[in-house]
N, C-alpha and C positions, 0 to 999 in steps of 0.2 A: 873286822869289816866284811860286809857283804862283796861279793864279786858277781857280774855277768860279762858272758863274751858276746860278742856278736862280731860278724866275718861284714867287713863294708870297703865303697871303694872311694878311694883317696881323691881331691880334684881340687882344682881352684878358678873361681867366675872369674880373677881376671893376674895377670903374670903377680901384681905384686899384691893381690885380696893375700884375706885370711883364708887356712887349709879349710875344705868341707868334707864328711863323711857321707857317703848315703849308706844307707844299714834298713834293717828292719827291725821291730820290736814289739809285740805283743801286747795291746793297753794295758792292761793287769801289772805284767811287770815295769813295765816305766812308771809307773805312780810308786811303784817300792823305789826308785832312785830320784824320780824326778818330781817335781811337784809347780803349782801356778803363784808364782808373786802377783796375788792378788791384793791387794788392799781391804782393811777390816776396820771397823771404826776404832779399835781399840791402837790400832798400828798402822799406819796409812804409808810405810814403805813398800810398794807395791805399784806396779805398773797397768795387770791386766782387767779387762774388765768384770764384774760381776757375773759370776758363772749363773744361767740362766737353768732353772732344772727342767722348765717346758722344752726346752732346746734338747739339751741332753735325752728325755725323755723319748723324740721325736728319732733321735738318732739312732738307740735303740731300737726301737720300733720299726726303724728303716729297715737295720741289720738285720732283725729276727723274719723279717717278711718274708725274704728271699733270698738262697742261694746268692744268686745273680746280683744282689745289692750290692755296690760297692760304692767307695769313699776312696777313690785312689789317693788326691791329694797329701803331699808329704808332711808330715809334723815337723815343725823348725825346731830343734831343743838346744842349748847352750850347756854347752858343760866346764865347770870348773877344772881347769887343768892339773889343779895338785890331785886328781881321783881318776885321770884317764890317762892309760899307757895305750900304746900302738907301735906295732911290727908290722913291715911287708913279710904276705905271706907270698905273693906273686906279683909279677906287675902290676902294680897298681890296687892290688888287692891287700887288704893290712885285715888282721886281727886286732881288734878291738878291748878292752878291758877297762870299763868302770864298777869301780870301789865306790858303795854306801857306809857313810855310817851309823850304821842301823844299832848296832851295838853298844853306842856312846852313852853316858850317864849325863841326864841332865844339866847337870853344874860344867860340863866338858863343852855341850853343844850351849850354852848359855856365853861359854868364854868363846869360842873358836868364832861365834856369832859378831859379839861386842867385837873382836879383835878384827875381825873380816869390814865392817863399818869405820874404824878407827882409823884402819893405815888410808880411808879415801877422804879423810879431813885433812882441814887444813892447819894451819898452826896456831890458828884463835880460835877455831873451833875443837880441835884436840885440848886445849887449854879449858874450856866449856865443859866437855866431856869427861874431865880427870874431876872437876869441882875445882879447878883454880880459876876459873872466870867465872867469878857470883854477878848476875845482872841485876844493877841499882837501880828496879822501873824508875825510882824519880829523877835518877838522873839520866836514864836514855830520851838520846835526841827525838824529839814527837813523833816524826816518822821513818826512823830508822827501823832497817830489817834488825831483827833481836841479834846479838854478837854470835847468832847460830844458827845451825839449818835444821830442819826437822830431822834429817839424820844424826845430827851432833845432839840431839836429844835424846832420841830414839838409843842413841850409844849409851849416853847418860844416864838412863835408867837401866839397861842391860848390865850396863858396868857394877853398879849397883846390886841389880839381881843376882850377877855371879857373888858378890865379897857377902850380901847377906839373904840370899834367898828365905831362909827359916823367917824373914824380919817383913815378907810381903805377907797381907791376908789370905786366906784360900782363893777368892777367886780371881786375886791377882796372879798368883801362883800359875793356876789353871791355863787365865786368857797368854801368860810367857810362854809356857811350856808348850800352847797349841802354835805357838810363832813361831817358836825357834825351830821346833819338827819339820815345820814345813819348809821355812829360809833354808834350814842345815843342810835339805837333800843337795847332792855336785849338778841338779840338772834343774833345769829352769826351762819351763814349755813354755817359747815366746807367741807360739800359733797352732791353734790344734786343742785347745784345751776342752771345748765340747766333745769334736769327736771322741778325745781319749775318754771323757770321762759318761759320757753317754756308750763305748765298748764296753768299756769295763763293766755295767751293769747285766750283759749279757750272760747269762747263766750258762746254755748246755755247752759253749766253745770259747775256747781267746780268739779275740778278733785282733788281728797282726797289721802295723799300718807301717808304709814306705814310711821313714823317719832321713832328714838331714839332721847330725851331729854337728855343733860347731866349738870346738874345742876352745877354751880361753875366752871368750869375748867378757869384756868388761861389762860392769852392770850402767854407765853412760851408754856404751856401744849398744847394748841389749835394748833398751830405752827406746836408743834411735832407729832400731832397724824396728821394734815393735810397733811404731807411727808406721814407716815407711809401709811393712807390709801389711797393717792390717788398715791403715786408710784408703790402701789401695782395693782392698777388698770390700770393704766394708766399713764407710768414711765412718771414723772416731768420732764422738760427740767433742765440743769444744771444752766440756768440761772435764773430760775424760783428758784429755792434753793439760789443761792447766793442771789438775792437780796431779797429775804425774811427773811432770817437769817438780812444780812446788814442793813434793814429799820424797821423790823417788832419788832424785839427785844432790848431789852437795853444790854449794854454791862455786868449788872451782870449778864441779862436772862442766854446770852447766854454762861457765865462764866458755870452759873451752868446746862445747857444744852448740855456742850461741851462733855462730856464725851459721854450720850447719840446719839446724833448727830454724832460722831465720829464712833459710832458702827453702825449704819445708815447708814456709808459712805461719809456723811456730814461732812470736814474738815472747823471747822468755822472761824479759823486765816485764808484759804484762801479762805472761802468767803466773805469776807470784802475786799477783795483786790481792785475790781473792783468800791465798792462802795466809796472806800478813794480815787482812781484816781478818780471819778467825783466829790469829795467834798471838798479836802483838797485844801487850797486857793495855797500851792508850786507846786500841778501837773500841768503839760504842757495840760495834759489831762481835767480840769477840767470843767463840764458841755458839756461835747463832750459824754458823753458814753449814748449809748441806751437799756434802759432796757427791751426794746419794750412795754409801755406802752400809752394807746390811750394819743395823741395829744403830745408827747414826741416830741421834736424838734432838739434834739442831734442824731448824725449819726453813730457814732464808734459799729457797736453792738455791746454788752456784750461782747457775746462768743467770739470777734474779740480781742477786749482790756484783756478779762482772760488769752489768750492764748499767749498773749506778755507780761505783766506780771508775768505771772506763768514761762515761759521761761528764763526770766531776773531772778527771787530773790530764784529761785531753779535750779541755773546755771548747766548743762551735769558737768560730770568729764573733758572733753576735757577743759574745762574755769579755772578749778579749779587754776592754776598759778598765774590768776588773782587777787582772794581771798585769796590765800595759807596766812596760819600766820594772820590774820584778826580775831583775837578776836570777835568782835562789826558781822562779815558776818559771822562764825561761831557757833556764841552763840544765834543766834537772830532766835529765836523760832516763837515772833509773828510778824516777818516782818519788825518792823520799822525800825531798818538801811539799810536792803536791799531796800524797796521802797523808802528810800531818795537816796540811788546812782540810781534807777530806775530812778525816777523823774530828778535827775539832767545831766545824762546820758539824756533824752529823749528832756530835757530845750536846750543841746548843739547842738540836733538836729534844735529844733526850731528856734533858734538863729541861726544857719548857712542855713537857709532855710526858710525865714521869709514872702516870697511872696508865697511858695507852700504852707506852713503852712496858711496863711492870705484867699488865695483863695479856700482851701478846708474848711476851717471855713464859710466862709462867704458861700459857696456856698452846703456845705451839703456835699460834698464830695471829690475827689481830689485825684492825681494817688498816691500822699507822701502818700493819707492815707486807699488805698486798702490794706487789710489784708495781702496779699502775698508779697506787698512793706514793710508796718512794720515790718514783721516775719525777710523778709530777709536782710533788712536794719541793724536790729538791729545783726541780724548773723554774719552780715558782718565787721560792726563795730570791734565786740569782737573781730573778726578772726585776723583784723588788730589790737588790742590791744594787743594780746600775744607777738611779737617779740619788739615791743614797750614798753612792761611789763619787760622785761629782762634788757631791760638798764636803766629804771628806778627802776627797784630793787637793781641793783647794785650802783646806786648812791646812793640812799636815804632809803634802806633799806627796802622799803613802796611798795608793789605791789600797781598795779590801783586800785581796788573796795578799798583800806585802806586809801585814801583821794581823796574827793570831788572836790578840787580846780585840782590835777590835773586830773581826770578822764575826768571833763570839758575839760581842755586843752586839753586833749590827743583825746579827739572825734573829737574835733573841726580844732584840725591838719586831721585827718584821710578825715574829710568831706572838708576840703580844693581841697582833690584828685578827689572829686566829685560833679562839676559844677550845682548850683541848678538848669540849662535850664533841669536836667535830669529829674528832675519833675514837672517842670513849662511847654517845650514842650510836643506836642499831640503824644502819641505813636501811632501807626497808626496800633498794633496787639490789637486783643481781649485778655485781661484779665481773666485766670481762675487761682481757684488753684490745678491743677492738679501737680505732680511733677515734669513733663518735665518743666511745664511753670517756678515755682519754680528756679528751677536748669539754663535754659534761663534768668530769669531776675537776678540773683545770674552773672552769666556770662555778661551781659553785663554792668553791673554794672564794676565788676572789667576792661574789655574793659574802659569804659571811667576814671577809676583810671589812667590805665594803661596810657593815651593821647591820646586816640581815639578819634575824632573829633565825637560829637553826634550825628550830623545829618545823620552821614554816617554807625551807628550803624544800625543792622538791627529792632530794636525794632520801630526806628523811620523815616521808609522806607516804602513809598507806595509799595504797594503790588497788583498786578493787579489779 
């Protein structure tokens, strides 16, 4: 293994925090030990955000200008405790030593990886991960989380990778080996990651930055202090938080982080939402949602799918008829029965629209699946569900959202009144979602419920 020293001094923000280092380090050399859990479409265990190369580019360009430029700001780096020693050399002064291993053979940093993910599951999710828990889609409950967390998958395949590496493709081969490089280094840059990697580019010098060490922090800990300071700095997109919680953590992390995270403002039952519509094998949704990650091939953005979501399973008061008396939509704190009438609700769309559905898959996009079509799609639906809810209550006692066989039927009647040419033809207005437009396709929608002949609607009328 590789070694570097550095001379730093010892301190703690509060009597009983964790130890902090301050030290200094060279960009060049901290990327030989440390590297950015960043997320990749191939592996979405990863925290930070999408390294920006215009950013980095600028940083450079700062440095090389002037002398005088400086970037004081400290890099926060976490270090895995099995790879850092420390001694007082004087008061409060310690000598420093982290160990890379830089020298590992593939199949070593494949296990050490698997094994490092392993011991943070839990005992049904380790069960998942060894292959003794096979998940029977047909017999998982409609809207249950799958018996695992993306990390207990993400194991599952590593596990794998080590016992038969020679048995992946080449370029599965390739996208493991470029993971596990990065995951293996003992150092993990939670803040800082442009500057470092916009120095590094600097050719005639090393450019040296103030660095805090923080020895041990857990990768939940890393997580939560990664929100804390970089929404302080520079507020996190919301989708940047969902699917960091969703990917990044195991489901006890974030059991025992929820309370925290909660006071952060971070609701983590409904960050997970968007990550179970692109995973669970019963979504309509699944492997459509975009978390906007490089080489990511799914279209739905996040923010487009949270927002229909979040609208369906924490329905207005005006819906509530719907669920009135539903036990199971009442009591469900973390989701799962509301996301299975979600999902089966959205299945009845797709079945009754199975070429605008077919053509916006295949082709990345599609009018059924602009943002302002879903929203008001699904609006609309409900709106006709209430008076339809009345007469099925009085026969069967059951509003809609209190069983699934009929909420099917009852969508499936409702999109009867609405011809799928509605979004299979080319509308010939521009697309936004401003509210007037909102409110115009909301209306002409009902127009062709109504028997309005499509073509003669104004949505799908040349316009000179």
């Amino acid at each position: 293994m590789a070694e570097y020293q550095y001379t730093g001094v010892k301190m703690k923000q509060q009597p009983e925090g964790p130890e902090l280092f301050l030290t200094k380090v060279p960009a060049v050399e901290l990327l030989r030990w440390a590297d950015v859990p960043r997320k990749k479409a191939e592996f979405q265990a990863g925290y930070q955000r999408q390294l920006r190369t215009s950013r980095t580019e600028n940083i450079k360009n700062f440095i090389e200008t002037s002398p005088n430029n400086l970037i004081p700001g400290a890099l926060l780096v976490s270090v895995n405790e099995d790879y850092i020693e420390y001694k007082e050399k004087s008061k409060g002064v310690h000598e420093i030593e982290i160990k890379s291993k830089e020298d590992m053979s593939t199949d070593d940093l494949i296990e050490n990886t698997y094994l490092s993910f392993y011991k943070r599951l839990n005992e049904e999710e380790k069960k998942f991960a060894n292959g003794e828990l096979d998940v029977d889609i047909e017999e998982l409950e409609e809207g249950s989380p799958l018996p695992s967390s993306y990390l207990a998958e993400l194991t599952r395949e590593l596990k794998q990778a080590h016992e038969d590496f020679d048995g992946l493709d080449d370029d599965r081969k390739e996208v493991v080996k470029d993971y596990i490089e990065d995951i293996s280094k003992p150092g993990r840059i939670l803040d800082g990651q442009h500057r470092v990697f916009g120095a590094k580019d600097v050719a005639d010098f090393d450019v040296t930055f103030p660095v805090v060490l923080m020895p041990g922090l857990s990768d939940s800990e890393q997580v939560f202090h990664f929100f804390i300071v970089n929404n302080k700095a520079k507020p996190l997109k919301p989708v940047e938080l969902r699917s960091t919680i969703s990917t990044s953590l195991t489901d006890k992390e974030i059991n025992e982080l929820y309370k925290r995270l909660d006071e952060a403002g971070v609701r983590a039952e409904e960050a997970k939402l968007t990550y179970r519509m692109n995973r669970n094998p019963n979504s309509p949704f699944q492997g459509l949602i975009d978390f906007g990650l490089d080489e990511d091939q799914s279209f739905i953005p996040e923010n487009v799918a949270n927002k229909l979501v979040l609208d369906f399973v924490k329905l207005s008061s005006r819906f509530s008829p719907l669920y009135e008396g539903v036990d199971e939509w009442e009591n469900d704190s973390e989701f799962n029965y509301r996301i299975s009438m979600f999902f089966a609700f959205w299945r009845a769309v797709k079945e009754k629209y199975p070429n605008a559905w077919r053509m916006g898959v295949e082709n990345g996009e599609g009018q059924l699946f602009y943002k302002v079509s879903m929203l008001k799609l699904q609006e609309k639906i409900l709106e006709s569900l209430k008076p339809m809810n009345d007469l099925e209550k009085s026969n069967t006692g059951v509003p809609v959202l209190g069983d699934k066989q009929t909420l099917t039927k009852l969508v499936g009647i409702v999109l009867d009144q609405l011809n799928e040419r509605f979004w299979v033809d080319e509308w010939q207005m521009s697309v936004n979602d401003h509210s007037e437009f909102r409110e115009f396709l909301k209306d002409q929608m009902q127009k062709a419920m109504d028997g309005s002949d499509i073509g003669r609607l104004k949505l799908f009328r040349e316009t000179s």
